[in-house]
Every structure is written in C-alpha cells, then in structure tokens.
LUMBARO-106923 format. One record per residue (C-alpha): residue number from 1; x, y, z. Coordinates in steps of 0.5 Angstrom, whole numbers, always signed. Each point is the difference from the previous one (the first is absolute). Example, Ala and Ser with C-alpha at 12.3 -4.5 7.8 and 13.67 -1.06 7.14 Angstrom:
<node><seq>1</seq><u>+25</u><v>-9</v><w>+16</w></node>
<node><seq>2</seq><u>+2</u><v>+7</v><w>-2</w></node>
//
This chain:
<node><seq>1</seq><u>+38</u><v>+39</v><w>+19</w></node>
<node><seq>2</seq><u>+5</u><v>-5</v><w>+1</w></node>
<node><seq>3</seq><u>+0</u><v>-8</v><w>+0</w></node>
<node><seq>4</seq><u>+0</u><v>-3</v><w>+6</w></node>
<node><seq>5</seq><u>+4</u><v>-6</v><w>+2</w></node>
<node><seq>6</seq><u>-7</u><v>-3</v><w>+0</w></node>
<node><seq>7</seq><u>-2</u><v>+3</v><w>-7</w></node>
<node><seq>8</seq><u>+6</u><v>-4</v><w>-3</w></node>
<node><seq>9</seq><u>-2</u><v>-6</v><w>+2</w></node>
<node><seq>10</seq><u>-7</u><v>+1</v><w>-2</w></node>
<node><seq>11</seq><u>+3</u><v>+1</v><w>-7</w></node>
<node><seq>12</seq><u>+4</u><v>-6</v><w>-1</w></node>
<node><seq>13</seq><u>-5</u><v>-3</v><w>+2</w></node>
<node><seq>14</seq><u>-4</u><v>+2</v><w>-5</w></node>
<node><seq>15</seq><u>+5</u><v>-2</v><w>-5</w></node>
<node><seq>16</seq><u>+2</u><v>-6</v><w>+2</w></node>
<node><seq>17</seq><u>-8</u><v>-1</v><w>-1</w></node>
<node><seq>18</seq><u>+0</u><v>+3</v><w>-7</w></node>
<node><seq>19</seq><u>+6</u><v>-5</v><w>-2</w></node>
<node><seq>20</seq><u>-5</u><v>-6</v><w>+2</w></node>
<node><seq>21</seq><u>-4</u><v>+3</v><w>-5</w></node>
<node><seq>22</seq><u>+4</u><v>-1</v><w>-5</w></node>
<node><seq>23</seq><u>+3</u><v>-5</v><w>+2</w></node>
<node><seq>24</seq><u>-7</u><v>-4</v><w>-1</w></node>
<node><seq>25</seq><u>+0</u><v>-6</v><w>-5</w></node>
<node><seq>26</seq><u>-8</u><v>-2</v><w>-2</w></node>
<node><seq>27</seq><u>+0</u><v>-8</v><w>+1</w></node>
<node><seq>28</seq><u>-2</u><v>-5</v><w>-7</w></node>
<node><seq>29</seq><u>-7</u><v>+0</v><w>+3</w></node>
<node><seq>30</seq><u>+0</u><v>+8</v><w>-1</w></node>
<node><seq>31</seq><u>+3</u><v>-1</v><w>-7</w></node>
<node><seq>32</seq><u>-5</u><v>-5</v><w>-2</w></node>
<node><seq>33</seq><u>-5</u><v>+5</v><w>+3</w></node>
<node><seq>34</seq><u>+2</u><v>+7</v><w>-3</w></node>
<node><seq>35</seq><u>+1</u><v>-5</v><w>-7</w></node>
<node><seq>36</seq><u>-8</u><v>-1</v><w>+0</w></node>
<node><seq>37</seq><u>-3</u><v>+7</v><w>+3</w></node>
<node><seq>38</seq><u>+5</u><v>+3</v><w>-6</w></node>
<node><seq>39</seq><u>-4</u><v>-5</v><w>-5</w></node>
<node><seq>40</seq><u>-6</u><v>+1</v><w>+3</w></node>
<node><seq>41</seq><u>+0</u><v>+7</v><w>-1</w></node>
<node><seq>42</seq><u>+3</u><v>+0</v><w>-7</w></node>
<node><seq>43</seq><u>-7</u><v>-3</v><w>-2</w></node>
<node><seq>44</seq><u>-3</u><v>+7</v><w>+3</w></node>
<node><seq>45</seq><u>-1</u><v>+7</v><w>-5</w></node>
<node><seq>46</seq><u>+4</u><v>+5</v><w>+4</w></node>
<node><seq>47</seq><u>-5</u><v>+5</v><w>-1</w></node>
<node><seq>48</seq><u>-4</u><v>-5</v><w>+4</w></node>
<node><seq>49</seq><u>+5</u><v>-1</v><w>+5</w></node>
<node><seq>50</seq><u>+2</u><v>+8</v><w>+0</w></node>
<node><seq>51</seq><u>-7</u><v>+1</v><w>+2</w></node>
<node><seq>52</seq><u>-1</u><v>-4</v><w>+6</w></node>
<node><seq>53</seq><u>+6</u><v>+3</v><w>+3</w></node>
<node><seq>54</seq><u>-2</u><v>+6</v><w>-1</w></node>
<node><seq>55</seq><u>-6</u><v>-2</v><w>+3</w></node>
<node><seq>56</seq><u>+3</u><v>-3</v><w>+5</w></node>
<node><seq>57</seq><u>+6</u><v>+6</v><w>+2</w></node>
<node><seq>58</seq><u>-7</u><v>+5</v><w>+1</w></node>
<node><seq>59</seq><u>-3</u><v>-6</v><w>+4</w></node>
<node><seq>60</seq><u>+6</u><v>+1</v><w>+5</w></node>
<node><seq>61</seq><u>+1</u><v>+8</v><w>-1</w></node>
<node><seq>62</seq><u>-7</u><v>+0</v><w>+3</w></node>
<node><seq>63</seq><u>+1</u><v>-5</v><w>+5</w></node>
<node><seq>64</seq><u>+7</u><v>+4</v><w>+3</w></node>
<node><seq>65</seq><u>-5</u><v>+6</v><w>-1</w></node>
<node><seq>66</seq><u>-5</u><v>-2</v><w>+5</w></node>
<node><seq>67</seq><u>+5</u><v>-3</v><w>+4</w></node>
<node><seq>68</seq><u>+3</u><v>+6</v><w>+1</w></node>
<node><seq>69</seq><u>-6</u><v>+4</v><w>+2</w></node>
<node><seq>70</seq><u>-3</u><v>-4</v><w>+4</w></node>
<node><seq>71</seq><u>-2</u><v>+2</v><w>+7</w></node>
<node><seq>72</seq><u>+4</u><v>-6</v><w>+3</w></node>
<node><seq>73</seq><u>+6</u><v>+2</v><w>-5</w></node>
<node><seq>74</seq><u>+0</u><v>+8</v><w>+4</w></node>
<node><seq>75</seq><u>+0</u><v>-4</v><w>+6</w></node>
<node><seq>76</seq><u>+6</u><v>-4</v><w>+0</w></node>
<node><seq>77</seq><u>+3</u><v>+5</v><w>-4</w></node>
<node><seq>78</seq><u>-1</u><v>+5</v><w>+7</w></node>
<node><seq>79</seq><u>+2</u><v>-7</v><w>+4</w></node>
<node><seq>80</seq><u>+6</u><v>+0</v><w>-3</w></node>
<node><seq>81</seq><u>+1</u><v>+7</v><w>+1</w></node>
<node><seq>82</seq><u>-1</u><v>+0</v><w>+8</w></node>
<node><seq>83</seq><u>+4</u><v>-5</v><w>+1</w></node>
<node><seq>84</seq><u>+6</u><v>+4</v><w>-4</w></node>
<node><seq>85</seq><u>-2</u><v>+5</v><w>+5</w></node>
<node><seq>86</seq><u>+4</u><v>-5</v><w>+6</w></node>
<node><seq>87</seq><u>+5</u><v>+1</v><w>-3</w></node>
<node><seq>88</seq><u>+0</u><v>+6</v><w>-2</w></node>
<node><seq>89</seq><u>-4</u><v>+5</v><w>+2</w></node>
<node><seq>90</seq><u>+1</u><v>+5</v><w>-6</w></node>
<node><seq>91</seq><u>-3</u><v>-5</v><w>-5</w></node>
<node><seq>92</seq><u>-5</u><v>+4</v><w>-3</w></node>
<node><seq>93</seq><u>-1</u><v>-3</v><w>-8</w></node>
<node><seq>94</seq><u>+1</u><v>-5</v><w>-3</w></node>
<node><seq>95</seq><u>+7</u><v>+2</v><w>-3</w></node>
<node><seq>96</seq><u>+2</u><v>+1</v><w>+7</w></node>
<node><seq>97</seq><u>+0</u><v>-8</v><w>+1</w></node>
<node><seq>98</seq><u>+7</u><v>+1</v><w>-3</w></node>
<node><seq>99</seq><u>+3</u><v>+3</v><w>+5</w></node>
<node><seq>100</seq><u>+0</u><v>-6</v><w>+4</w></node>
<node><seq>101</seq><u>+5</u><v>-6</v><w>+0</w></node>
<node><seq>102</seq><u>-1</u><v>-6</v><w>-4</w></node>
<node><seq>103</seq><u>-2</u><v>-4</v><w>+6</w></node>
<node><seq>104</seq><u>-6</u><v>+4</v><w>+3</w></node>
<node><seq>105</seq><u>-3</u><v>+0</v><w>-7</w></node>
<node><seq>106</seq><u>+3</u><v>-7</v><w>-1</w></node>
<node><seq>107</seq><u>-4</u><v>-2</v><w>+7</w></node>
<node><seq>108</seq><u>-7</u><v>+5</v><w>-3</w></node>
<node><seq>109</seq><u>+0</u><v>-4</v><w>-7</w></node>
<node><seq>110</seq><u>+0</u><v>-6</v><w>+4</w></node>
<node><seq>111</seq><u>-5</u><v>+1</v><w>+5</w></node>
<node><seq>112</seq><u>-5</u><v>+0</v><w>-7</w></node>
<node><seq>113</seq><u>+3</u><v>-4</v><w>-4</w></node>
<node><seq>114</seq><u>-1</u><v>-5</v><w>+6</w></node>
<node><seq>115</seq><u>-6</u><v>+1</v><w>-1</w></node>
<node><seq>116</seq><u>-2</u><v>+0</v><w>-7</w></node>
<node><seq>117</seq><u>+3</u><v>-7</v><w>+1</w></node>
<node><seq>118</seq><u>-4</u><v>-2</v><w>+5</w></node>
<node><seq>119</seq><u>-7</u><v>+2</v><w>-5</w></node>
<node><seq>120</seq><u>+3</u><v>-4</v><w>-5</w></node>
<node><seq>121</seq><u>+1</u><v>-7</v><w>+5</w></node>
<node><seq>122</seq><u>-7</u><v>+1</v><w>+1</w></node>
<node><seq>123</seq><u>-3</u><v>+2</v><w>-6</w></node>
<node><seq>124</seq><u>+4</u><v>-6</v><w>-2</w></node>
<node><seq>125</seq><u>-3</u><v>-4</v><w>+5</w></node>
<node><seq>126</seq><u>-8</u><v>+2</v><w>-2</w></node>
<node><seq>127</seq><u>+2</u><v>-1</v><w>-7</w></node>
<node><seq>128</seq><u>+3</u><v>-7</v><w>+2</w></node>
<node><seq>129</seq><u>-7</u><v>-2</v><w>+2</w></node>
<node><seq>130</seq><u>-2</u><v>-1</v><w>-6</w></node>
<node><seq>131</seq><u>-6</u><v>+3</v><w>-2</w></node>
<node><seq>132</seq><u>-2</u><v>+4</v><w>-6</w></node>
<node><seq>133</seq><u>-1</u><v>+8</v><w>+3</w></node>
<node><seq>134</seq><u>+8</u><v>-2</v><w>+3</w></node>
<node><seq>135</seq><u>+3</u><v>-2</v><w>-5</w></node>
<node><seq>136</seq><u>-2</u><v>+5</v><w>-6</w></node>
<node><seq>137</seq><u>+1</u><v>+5</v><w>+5</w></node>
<node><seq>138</seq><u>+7</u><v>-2</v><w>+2</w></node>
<node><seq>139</seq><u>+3</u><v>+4</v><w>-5</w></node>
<node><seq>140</seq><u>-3</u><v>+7</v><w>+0</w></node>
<node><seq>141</seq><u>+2</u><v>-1</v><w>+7</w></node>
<node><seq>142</seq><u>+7</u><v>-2</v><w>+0</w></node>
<node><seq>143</seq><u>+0</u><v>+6</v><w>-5</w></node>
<node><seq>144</seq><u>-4</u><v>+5</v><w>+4</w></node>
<node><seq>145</seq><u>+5</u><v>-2</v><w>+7</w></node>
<node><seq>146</seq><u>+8</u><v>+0</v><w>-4</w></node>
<node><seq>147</seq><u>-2</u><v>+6</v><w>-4</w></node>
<node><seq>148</seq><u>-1</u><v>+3</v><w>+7</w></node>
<node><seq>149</seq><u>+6</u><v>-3</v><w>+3</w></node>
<node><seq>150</seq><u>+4</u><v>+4</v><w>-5</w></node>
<node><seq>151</seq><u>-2</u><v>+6</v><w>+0</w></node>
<node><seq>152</seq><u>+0</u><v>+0</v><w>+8</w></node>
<node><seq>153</seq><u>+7</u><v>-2</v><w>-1</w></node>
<node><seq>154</seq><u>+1</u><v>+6</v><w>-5</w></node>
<node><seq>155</seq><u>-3</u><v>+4</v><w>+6</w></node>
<node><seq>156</seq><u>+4</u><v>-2</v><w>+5</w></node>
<node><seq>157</seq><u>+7</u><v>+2</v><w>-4</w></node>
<node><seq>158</seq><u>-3</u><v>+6</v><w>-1</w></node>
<node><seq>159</seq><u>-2</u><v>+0</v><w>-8</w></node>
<node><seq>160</seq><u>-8</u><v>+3</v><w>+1</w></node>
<node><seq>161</seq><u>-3</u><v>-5</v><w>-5</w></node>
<node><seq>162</seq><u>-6</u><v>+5</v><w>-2</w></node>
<node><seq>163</seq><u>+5</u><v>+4</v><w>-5</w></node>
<node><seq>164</seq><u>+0</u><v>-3</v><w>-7</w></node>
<node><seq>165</seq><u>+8</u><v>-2</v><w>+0</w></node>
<node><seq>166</seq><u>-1</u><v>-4</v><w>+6</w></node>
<node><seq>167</seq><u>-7</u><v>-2</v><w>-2</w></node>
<node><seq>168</seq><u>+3</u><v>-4</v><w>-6</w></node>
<node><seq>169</seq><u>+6</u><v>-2</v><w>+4</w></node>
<node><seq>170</seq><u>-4</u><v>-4</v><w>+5</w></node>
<node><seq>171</seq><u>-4</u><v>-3</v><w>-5</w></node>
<node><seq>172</seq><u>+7</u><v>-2</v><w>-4</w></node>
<node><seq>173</seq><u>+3</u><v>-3</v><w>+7</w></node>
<node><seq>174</seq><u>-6</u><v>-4</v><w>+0</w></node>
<node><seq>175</seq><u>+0</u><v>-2</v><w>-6</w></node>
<node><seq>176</seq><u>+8</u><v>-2</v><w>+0</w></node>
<node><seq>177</seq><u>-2</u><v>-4</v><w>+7</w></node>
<node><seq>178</seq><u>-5</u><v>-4</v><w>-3</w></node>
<node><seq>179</seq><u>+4</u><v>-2</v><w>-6</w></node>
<node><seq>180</seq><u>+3</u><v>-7</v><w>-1</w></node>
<node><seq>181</seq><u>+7</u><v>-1</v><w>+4</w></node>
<node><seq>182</seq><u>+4</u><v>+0</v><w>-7</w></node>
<node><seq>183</seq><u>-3</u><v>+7</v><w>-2</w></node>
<node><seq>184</seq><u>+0</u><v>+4</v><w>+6</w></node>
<node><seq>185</seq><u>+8</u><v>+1</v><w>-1</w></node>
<node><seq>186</seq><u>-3</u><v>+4</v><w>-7</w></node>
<node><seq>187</seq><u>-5</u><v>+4</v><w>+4</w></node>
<node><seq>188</seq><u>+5</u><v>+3</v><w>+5</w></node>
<node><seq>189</seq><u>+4</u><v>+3</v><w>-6</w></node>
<node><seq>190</seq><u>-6</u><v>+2</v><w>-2</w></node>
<node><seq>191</seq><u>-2</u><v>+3</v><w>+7</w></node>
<node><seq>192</seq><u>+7</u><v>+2</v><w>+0</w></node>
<node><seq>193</seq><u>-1</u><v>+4</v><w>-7</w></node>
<node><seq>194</seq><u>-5</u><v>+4</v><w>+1</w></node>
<node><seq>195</seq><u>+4</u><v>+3</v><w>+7</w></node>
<node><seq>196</seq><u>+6</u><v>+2</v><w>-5</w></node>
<node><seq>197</seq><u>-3</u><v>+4</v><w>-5</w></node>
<node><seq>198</seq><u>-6</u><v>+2</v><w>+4</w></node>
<node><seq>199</seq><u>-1</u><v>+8</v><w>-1</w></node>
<node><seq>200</seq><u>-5</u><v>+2</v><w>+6</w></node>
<node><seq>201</seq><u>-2</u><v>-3</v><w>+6</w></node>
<node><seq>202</seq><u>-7</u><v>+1</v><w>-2</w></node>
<node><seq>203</seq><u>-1</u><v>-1</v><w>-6</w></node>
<node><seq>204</seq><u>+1</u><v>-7</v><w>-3</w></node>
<node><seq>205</seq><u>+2</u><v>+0</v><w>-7</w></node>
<node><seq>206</seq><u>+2</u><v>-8</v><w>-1</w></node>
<node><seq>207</seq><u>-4</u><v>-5</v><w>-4</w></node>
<node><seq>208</seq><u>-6</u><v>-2</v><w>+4</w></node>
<node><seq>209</seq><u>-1</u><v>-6</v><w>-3</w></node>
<node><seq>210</seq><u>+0</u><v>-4</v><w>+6</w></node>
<node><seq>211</seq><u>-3</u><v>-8</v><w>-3</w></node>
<node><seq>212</seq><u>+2</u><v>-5</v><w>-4</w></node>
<node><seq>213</seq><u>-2</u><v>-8</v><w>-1</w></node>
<node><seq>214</seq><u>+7</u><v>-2</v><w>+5</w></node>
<node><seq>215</seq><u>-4</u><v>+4</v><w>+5</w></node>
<node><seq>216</seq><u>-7</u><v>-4</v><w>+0</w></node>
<node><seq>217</seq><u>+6</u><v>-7</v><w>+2</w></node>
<node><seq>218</seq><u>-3</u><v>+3</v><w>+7</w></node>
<node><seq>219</seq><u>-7</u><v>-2</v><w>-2</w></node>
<node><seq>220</seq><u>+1</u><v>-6</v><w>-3</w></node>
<node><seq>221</seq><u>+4</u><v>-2</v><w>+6</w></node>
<node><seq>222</seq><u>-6</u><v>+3</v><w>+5</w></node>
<node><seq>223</seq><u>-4</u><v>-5</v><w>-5</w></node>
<node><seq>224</seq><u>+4</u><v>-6</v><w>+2</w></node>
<node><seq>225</seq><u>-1</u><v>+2</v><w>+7</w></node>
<node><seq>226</seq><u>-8</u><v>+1</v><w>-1</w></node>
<node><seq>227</seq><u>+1</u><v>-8</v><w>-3</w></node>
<node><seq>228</seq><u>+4</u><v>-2</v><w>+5</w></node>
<node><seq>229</seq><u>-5</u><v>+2</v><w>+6</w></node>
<node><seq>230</seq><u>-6</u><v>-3</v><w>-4</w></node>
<node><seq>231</seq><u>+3</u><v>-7</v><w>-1</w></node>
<node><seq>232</seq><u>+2</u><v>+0</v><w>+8</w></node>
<node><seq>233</seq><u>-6</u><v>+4</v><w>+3</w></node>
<node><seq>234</seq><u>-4</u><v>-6</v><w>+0</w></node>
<node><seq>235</seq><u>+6</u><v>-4</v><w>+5</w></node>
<node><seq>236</seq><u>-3</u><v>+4</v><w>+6</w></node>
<node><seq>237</seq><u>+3</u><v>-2</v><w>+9</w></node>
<node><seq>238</seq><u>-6</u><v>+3</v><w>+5</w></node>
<node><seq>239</seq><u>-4</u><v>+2</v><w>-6</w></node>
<node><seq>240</seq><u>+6</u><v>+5</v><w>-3</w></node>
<node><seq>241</seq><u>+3</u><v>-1</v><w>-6</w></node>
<node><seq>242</seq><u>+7</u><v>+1</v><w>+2</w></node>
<node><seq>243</seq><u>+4</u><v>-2</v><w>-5</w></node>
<node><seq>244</seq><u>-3</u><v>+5</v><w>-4</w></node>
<node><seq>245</seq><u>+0</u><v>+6</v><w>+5</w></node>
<node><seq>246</seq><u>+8</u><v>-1</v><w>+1</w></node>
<node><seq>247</seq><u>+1</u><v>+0</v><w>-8</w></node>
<node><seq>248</seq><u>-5</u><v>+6</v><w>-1</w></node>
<node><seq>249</seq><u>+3</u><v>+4</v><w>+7</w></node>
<node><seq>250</seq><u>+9</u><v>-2</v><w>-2</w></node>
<node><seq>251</seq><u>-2</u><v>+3</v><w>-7</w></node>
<node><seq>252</seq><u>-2</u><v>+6</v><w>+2</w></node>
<node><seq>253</seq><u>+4</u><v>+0</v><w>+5</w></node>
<node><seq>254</seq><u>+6</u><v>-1</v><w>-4</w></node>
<node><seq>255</seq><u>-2</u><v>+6</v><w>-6</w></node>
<node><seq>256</seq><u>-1</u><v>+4</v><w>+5</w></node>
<node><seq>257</seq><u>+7</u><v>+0</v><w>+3</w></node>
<node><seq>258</seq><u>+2</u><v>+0</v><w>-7</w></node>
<node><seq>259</seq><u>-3</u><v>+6</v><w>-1</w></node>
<node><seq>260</seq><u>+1</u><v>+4</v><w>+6</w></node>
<node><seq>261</seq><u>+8</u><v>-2</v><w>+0</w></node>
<node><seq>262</seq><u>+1</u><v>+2</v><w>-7</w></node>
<node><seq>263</seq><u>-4</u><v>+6</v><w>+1</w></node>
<node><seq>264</seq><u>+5</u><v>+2</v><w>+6</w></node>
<node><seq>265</seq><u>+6</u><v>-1</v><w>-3</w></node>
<node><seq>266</seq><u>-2</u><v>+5</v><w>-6</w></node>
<node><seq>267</seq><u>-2</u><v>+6</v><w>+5</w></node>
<node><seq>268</seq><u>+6</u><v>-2</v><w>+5</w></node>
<node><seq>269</seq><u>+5</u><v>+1</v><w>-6</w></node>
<node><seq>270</seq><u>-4</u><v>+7</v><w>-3</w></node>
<node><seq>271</seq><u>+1</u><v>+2</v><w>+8</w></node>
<node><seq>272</seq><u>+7</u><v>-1</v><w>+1</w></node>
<node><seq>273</seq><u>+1</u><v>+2</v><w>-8</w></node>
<node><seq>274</seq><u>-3</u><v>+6</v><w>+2</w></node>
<node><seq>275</seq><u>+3</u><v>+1</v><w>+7</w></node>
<node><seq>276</seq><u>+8</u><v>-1</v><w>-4</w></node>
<node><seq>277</seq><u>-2</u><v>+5</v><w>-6</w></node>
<node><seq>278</seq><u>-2</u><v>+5</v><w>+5</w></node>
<node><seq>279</seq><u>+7</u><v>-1</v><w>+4</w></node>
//
C-alpha cells in the first residue's frame, strides 16, 4: 500500500518526537540521584538482585497474561473490532485493522486510551484520600490500567498481543514507557533492534529480561507521591483532602498519558513502517 500525504506527516512527526528523545539532557538533580541509586545497589550481591528481577519480570509476565485473558480484555478487543467495522465493513480480524487509515486507528486507540487516562485520574484520586487500602493498592492498579492501555493500542494497529512476539513486545513498550525520561531514547533502540533482526512474526527470539534497578526509579517516584499525599491528606476543605487528591489524580494522570502516547508512537511507526515495505 502506498503512503499517503497524511501517512508522511504521521511519520515526521514521530521522528521529530524520536530527536526529542535524544535530544533529553537529565538535570544536576537527576545526576545526583542516578550517583547515589548506583551506590545503593552496588552494596547489593548481584545474585540477589538477579533474582528479584527475575522475580519481578515473571510477576509482569503473569499480570499481562491475565489481563490479556480476561473477559474485559475479549470485550474491548471485539469493541474495537466493531468500531473498525464503520469504516470498513470487511474487517474481520485483527490484522484486518491495518487496512484502515492512521486517523481511523488514531481516532480507535484514543477513544481507549482516553479512557485508561480517565481510570488512572480517578485511581489517583481515591489513592490520594489517604488511607492505607488506597495507597497499597495504587501501584498494582496503575500497573493492571496502563498494561491494558498498551496492549489495546497494539490491537487497534492491528498486532494481535496474544501471540509471543507481540506478547513480549507489549511488555518491552511498557517497560520502555515507564523508564526515566533520560533512558527511554535507549530503549527505542532496543524496540527498534528487536524489529530489524526479527525472523518470525510469531515467535520472539530477543532477550526477555525486561527489568533492572533504573526501572523501579518509577516506584521510588510513586512512593514520593504516596508521602506527599499523607503529609497533605490532613489539610482537608468541606471534609475532603483536596490537596492530596489533586496530587494523587495529576500523577496518575500524567503516567498514564506518558504511557499511552509512547506506546502509540511505537505502533504508529510499525504500522507505517510496514505499510512502506509492503509498497
């Protein structure tokens, strides 16, 4: 299929975003910070550190496997399918999806990514309440809502996320979403590397170590945030903590469209990227 004049647009954009990326210079702050979480997990046996992030891999591997089963999962996917189908009645599969232009999967993603932003604004918003059920669930919540994001927006470009390749990839998207801004230049490549030498659309045969101690920067973050709403959950207006709420909601409302707008570019450029070689 040939690019249309919309379709070289798309892709500039996506380049002008991907410079952005390396073009991200970390500030003294983060310099100092990166300094001392290096230091701190010097002092770590690396068996010991080996195992917790192999631990904590299998725990995401088992948190995308249920996501992706579920019955809410089946729905959206068949959800997105019927919208497909308004503008163009022959979509059948999830494949099919690519048969259709950049704006009409553009339009489809965001009606769910929109939504996911919205579960995160009011996750963060009972989180930011303050009390100890909230808090120790915003994490695994955050987690469940932007993996889920991701994988619908692999759908809506037409990469069916229950075969391994696309399984993995999803996975490797989030990951490289929630990285620090001054490493998530690094992780495209990765993405990008794992495209190039790729032999099978089915099978994946890149590394699958998915997690490292720059990952958990997320959850030392989400912790700060977790501190930030206790000191201020006790400032209440009419009975509600709102300071602490508007800290808990913006948050997460803010990863969330972090996520969401990395993952689209990634599935935009394998979309057009394929739609070129297919010329």
């Amino acid at each position: 299929m040939n690019w249309s004049e919309r379709d070289k647009q798309v892709w500039q954009s996506i380049k002008t975003w991907r410079e952005e990326l390396y073009e991200y210079e970390a500030n003294d702050l983060e310099h100092t910070y990166v300094k001392w979480l290096d230091y701190a997990f010097e002092s770590i046996p690396e068996d010991v550190q080996d195992q917790f992030f192999q631990r904590l891999d299998g725990w995401l591997f088992h948190m995308h496997s249920l996501i992706q089963g579920s019955q809410m999962q089946n729905d959206a996917r068949e959800r997105i399918l019927v919208t497909a189908r308004a503008f163009n009645q022959d979509i059948q599969t999830v494949e099919d999806l690519h048969y259709l232009t950049i704006d009409q999967l553009h339009y489809i993603a965001e009606q769910h990514a929109g939504r996911h932003r919205i579960y995160s604004l009011l996750q963060g918003g009972v989180t930011g309440t303050g009390g100890l059920v909230a808090l120790g669930s915003d994490l695994p919540a955050m987690l469940v809502i932007n993996l889920r994001s991701v994988q619908l927006i692999a759908i809506t470009y037409g990469f069916d996320v229950q075969t391994p390749f696309e399984m993995m990839t999803s996975l490797k998207v989030f990951h490289a979403a929630t990285l620090p801004s001054r490493l998530r230049a690094l992780a495209w490549e990765d993405l990008m590397e794992d495209l190039n030498k790729k032999d099978s659309n089915y099978f994946y045969d890149g590394s699958e170590q998915l997690t490292d101690y720059t990952w958990l920067e997320g959850s030392m973050k989400q912790a700060l945030k977790a501190m930030a709403i206790t000191m201020f959950k006790g400032k209440k207006w009419s009975g509600l903590p709102l300071v602490s709420i508007a800290i808990g909601a913006g948050s997460n409302y803010q990863l969330s469209r972090k996520i969401t707008d990395f993952a689209e570019k990634y599935y935009q450029y394998r979309y057009l990227r394929d739609k070129k070689n297919e010329q």
